[in-house]
N, C-alpha and C positions, 0 to 999 in steps of 0.2 A: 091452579096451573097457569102458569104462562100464557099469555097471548101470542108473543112473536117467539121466534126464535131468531137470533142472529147470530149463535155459533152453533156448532157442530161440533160434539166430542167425539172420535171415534176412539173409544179406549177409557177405560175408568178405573185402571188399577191406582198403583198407590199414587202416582205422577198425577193421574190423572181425576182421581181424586182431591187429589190437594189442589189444583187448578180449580174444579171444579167449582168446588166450596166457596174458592176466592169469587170468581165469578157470580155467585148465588148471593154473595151479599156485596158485592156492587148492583146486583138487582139485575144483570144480564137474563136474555132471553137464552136457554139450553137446551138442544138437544141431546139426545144420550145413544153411541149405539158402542153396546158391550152385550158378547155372549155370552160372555162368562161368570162375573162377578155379581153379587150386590150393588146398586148403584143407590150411591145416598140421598136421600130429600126427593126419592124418583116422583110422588105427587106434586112437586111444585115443577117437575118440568114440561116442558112443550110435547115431547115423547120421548120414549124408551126402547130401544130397539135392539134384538137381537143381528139383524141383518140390517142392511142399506135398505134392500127391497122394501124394508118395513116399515120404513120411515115414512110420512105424511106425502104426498106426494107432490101438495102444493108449497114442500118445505122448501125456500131460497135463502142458505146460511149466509152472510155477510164471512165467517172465515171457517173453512174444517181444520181440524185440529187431530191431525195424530200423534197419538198418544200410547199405540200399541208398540211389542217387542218389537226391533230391528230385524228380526229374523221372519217377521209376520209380514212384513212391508209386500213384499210379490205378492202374495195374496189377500192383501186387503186393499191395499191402494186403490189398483185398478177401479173401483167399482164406482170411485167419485168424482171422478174425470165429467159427470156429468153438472156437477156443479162449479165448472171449470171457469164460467162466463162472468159467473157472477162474485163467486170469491176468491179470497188469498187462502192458500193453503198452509196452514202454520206446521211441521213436523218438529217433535222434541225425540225423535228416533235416533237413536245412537250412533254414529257412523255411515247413516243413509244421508249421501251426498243429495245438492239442488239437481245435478245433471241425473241422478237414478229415478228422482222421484217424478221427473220430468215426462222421463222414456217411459215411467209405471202408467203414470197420467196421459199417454198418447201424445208427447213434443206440448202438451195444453199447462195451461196453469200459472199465475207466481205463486211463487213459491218463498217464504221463509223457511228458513233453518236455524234451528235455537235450540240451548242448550240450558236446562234448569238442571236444580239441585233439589236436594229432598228435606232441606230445611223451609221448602216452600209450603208444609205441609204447618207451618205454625208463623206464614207468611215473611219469613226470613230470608228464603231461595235468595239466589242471586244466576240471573238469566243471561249468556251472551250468547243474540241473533246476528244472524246474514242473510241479507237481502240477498233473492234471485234479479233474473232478466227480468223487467217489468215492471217488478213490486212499484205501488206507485205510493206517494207520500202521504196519500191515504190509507193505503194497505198499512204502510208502517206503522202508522199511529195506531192504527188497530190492534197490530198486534203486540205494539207498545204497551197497550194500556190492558191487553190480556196478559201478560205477564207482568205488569205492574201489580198485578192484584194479586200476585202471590211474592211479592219481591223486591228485591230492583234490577234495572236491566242495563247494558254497556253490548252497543252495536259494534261489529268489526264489518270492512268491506272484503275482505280476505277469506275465502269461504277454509282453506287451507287452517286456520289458527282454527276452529271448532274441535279440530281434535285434540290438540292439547287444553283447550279448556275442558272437554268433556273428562282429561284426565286429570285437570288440577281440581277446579270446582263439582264440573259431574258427577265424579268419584269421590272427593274430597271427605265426605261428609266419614265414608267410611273406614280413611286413615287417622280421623279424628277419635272414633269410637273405638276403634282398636286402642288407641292411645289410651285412652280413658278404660280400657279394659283391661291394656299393660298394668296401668300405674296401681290400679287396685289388684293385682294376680300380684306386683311387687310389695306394694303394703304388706299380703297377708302373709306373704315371705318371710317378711322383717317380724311378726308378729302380730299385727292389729286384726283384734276378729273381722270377718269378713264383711258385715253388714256396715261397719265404721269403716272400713277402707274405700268399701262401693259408695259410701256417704262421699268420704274428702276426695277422688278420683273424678266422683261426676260435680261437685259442686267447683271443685277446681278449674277442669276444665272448661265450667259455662261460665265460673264469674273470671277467668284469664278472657275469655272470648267477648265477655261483655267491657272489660277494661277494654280491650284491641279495639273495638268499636268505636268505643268514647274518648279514644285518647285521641290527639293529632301526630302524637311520635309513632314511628315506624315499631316493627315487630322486635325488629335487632336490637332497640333504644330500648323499650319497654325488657327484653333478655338482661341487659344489661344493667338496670337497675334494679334487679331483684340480686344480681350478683355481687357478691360482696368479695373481695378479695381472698383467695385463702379459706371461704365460707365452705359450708355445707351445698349448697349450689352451684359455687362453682368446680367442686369435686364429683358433683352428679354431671355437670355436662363437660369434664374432662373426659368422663365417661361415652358420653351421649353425641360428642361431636368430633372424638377423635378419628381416626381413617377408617373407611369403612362404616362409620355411626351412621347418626342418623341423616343428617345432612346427605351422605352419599347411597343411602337407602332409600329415601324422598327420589332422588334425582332419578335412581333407577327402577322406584315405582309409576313413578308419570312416564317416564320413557315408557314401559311395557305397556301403560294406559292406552298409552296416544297411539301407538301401532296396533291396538287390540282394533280403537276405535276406527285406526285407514281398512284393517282388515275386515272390518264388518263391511265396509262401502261394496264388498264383492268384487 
């Protein structure tokens, strides 16, 4: 077990588990408070706790970290307002603005606000935080470096832009997967047994994803060179990108994203 703890998780579902993990093998000190779940590697941490109350009580986190649903926020928040003094309070809460968590925490606290994805879970995430009142250039790096451990991170001063990342990146992961579940439901259309379609649909879309990575050309560059004149490809995105396709489907999937996410703020 642990000696110190210097974060605090409250929440250990799947977000919060893949943080987690990240954390555990940077060698961070953890605490853990979930009602609900399994929490993994719980004997190497500092504690486990179903409640606040539960927790050690000589415990002073360096940052808490919520990590529970958006809709949980009124009733779990509150109760950490007493570790207000001493840490930054890191939220990956959907829609829960810095001014809500602020009023939850009694006017007390910095506060960051960040927003991860769920390819953090095989340390790929990609994080964008906003600094509250306060947060000081300490606070930052700290919470720089706890989501560095699941990712990379890209700060914005605009606490405003979180919601449309939460619906291009936040969301993203599952516009991707859909895709990749189109393309093999289309395969097995055309004929290819289904076990060969879910082969070429997923190895497609992670080795396109891994060229996108490693290339320096843009997305549109890289489109365009698999397209051949008069080809086979570019017959599937006469399809795929004409009025109404997919380009205008995208557009009006992140729209609905980003108002889901102001509408959560309450």
């Amino acid at each position: 077990m642990a000696s110190e703890a210097t974060i605090l998780l409250v929440g250990c579902g799947k977000m919060g588990g893949a943080m987690l993990a990240g954390w555990r093998e940077a060698g961070r000190g953890v605490a853990v408070v979930e009602p609900r779940a399994a929490v993994p590697d719980a004997s190497s941490l500092v504690a486990v706790a179903a409640t606040p109350e539960a927790l050690p009580e000589r415990l002073a986190p360096a940052a808490v970290v919520f990590a529970v649903k958006p809709q949980e926020a009124a009733s779990v928040v509150p109760a950490y307002a007493r570790f207000a003094d001493t840490a930054v309070f890191l939220s990956i809460m959907a829609g829960r603005t810095i001014a809500g968590l602020s009023s939850l925490l009694g006017g007390a606290g910095r506060i960051v606000r960040a927003m991860p994805n769920t390819p953090a879970a095989v340390r790929r995430g990609i994080t964008v935080a906003c600094p509250g009142a306060g947060v000081t250039a300490a606070d930052r790096a700290l919470c720089d470096s706890l989501l560095g451990a699941i990712g990379t991170v890209a700060w914005v001063e605009d606490e405003a832009l979180i919601d449309p990342v939460t619906a291009v990146s936040g969301s993203g992961p599952a516009y991707v997967f859909l895709l990749a579940e189109a393309l093999e439901e289309a395969g097995v259309a055309q004929g290819l047994p289904r076990p060969l379609a879910r082969r070429l649909a997923r190895e497609t879309v992670t080795g396109a994803g891994a060229l996108l990575a490693a290339s320096a050309e843009d997305a549109a560059e890289l489109r365009r060179n698999v397209t051949s004149p008069g080809g086979t490809t570019a017959a599937a995105l006469s399809v795929l990108m004409a009025e109404g396709g997919l380009p205008d489907l995208m557009a009006r999937a992140v729209a609905a994203a980003t108002r889901r996410s102001r509408d959560l703020a309450g």
